[in-house]
Residue frames relative to the residue before (quaternion, step in Angstrom):
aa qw qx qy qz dx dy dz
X 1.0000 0.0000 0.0000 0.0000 0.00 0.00 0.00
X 0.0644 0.7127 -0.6966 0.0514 3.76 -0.58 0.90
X 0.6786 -0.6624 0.3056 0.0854 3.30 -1.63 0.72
X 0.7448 0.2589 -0.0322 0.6142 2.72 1.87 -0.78
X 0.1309 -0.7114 0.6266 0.2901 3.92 -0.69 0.47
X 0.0007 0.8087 -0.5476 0.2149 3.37 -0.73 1.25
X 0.5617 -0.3786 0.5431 0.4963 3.96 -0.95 -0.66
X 0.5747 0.5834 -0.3782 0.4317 3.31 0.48 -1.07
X 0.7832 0.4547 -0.0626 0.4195 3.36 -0.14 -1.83
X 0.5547 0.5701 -0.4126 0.4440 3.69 1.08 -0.80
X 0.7312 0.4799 -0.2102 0.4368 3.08 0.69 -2.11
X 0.7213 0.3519 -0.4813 0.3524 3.88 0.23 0.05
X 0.2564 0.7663 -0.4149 0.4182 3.51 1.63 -0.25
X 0.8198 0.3984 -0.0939 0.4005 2.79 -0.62 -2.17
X 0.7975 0.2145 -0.3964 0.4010 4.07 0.79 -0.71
X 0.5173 0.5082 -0.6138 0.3120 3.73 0.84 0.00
X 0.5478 0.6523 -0.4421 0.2811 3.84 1.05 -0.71
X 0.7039 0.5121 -0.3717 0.3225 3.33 1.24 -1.20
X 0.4585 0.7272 -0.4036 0.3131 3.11 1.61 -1.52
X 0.7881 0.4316 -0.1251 0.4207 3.39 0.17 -1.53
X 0.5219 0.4250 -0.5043 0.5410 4.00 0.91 0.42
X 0.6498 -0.5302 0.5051 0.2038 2.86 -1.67 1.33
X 0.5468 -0.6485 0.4572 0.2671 3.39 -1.31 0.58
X 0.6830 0.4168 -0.2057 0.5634 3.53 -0.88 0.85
X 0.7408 0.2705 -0.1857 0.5862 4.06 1.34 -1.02
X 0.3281 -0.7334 0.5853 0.1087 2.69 -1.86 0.27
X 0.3021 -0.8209 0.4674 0.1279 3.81 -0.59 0.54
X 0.2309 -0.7772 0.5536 0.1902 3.78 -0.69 0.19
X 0.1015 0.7331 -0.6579 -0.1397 3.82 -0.41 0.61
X 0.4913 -0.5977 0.6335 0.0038 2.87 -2.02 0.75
X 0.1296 0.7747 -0.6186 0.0195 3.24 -0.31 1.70
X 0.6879 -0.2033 0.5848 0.3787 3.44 -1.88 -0.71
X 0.2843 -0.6401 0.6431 0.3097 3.31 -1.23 -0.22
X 0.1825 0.7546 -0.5858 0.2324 3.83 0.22 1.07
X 0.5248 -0.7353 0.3708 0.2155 3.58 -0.45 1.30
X 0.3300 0.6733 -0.3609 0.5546 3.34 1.62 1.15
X 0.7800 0.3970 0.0590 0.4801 2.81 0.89 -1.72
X 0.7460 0.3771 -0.0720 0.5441 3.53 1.24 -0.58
X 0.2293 0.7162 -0.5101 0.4174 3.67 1.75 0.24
X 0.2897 -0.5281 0.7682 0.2170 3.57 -1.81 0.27
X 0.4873 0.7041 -0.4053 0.3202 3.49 1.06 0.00
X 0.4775 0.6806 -0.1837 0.5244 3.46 1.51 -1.40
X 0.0809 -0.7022 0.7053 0.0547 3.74 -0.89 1.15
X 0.2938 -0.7338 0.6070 0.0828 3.78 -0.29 1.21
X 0.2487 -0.8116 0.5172 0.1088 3.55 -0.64 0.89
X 0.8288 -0.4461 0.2012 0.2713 3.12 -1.14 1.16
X 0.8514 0.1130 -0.0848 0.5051 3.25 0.89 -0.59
X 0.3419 0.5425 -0.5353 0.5497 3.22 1.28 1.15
X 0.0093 0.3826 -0.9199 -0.0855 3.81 -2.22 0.05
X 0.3037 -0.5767 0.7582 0.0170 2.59 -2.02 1.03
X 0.0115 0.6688 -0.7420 -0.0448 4.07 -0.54 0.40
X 0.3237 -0.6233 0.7114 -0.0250 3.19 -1.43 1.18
X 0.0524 -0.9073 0.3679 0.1970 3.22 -0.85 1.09
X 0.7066 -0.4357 0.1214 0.5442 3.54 -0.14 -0.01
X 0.5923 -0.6550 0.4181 0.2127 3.64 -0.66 0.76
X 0.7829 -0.2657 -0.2039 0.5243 3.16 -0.78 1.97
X 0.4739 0.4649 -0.6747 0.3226 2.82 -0.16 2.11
X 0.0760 -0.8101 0.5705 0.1118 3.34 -0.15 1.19
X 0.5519 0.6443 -0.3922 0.3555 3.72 1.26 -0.33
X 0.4028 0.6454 -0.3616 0.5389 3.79 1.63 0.01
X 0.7163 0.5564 -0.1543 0.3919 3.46 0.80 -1.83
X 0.2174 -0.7359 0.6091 0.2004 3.81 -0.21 1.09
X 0.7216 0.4263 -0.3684 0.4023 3.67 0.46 -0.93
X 0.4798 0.5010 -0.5445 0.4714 3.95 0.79 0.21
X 0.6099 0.6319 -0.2491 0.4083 3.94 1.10 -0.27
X 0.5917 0.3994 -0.2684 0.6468 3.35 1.35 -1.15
X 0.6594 0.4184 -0.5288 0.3323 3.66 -0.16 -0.82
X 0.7406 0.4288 -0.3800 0.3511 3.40 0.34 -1.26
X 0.6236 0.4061 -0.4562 0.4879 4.12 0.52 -0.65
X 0.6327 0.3745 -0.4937 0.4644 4.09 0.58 -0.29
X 0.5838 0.5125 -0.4587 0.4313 3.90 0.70 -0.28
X 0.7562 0.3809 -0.1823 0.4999 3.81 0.66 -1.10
X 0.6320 0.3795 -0.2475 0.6287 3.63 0.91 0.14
X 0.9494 -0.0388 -0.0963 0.2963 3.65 0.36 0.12
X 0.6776 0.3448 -0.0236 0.6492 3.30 1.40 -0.54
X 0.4788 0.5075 -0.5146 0.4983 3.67 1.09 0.98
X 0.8826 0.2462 -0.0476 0.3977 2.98 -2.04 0.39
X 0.4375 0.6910 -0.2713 0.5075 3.16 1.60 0.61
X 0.0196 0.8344 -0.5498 -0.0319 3.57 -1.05 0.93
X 0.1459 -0.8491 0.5041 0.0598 3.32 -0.57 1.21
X 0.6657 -0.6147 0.3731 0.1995 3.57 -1.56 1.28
X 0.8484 -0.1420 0.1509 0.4870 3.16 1.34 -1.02
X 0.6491 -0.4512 0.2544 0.5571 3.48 -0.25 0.01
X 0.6858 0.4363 -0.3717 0.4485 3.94 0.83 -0.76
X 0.7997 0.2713 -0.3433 0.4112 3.41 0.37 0.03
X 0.3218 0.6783 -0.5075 0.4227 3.48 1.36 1.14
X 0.5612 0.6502 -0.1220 0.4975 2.86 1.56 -1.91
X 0.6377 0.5924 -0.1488 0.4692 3.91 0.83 -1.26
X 0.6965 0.3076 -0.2021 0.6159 3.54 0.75 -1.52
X 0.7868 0.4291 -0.3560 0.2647 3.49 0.13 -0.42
X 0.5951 0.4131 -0.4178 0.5482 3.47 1.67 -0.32
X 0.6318 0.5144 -0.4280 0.3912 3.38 0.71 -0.31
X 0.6171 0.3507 -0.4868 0.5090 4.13 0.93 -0.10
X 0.7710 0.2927 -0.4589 0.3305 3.85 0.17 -0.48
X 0.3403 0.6989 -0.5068 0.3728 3.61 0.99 0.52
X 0.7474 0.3040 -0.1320 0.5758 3.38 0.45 -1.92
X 0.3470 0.5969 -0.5316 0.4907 3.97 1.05 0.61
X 0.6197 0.7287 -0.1254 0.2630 3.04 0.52 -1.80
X 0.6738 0.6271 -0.0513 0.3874 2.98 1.14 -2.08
X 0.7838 0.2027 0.0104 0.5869 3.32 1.41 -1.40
X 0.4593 -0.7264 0.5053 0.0777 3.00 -0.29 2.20
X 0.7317 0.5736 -0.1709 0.3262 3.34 0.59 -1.70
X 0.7894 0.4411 -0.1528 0.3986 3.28 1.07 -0.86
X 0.4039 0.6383 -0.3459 0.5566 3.13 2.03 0.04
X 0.5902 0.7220 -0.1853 0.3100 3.20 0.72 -1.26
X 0.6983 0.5451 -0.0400 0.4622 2.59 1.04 -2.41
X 0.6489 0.6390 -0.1240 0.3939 3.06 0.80 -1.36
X 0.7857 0.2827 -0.0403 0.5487 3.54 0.60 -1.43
X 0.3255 0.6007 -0.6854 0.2518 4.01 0.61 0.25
X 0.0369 0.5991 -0.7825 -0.1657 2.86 -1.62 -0.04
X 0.4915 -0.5375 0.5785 0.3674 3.83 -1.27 0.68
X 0.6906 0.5533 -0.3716 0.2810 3.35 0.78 -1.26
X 0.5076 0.6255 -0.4120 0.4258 3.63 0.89 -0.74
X 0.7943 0.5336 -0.0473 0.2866 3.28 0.14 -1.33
X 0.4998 0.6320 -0.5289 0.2665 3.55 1.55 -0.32
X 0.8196 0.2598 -0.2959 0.4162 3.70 -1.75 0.44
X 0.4665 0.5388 -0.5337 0.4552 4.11 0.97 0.22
């Protein structure tokens, strides 16, 4: 959880993603085109590609999908005391996210990925 979506913030993103690709592989993430995400500022590690999708389509964007089932599953209808226990509820919903492999999955298909497999 970081405070700000920024360049800053992108660029630690983008290396905990690499951190976490297997050695030897390589991974594609899929962003928006938010001026975070679309800086020349942003050092894209070796074993990242970045596809940009087309602009205002968030229905392309699986991860506009997770937020909203972690919003309706844990972090609706929900009042917080202060900023630490935003910070609290919110690592605690993408945790128990975490938890369920299957429902990520579920969540993020796209047909489109998949033509000719």
């Amino acid at each position: 959880m970081l405070p700000w979506a920024n360049t800053e913030a992108m660029q630690l993103h983008l290396n905990e993603i690499s951190r976490q690709v297997r050695r030897r592989s390589h991974a594609v993430v899929l962003m928006d085109r938010a001026g975070w995400h679309t800086t020349d500022k942003l050092k894209i590690p070796k074993n990242l590609t970045i596809i940009l999708l087309p602009s205002r389509s968030p229905e392309l964007n699986p991860v506009e999908n997770i937020w909203q089932y972690i919003r309706g599953n844990w972090l609706s209808n929900s009042v917080f005391d202060n900023y630490d226990a935003i910070i609290e509820a919110g690592c605690r919903a993408w945790n128990n996210l975490m938890a369920e492999p299957i429902t990520i999955q579920s969540i993020g298909m796209r047909k489109w990925a998949h033509v000719g497999q």
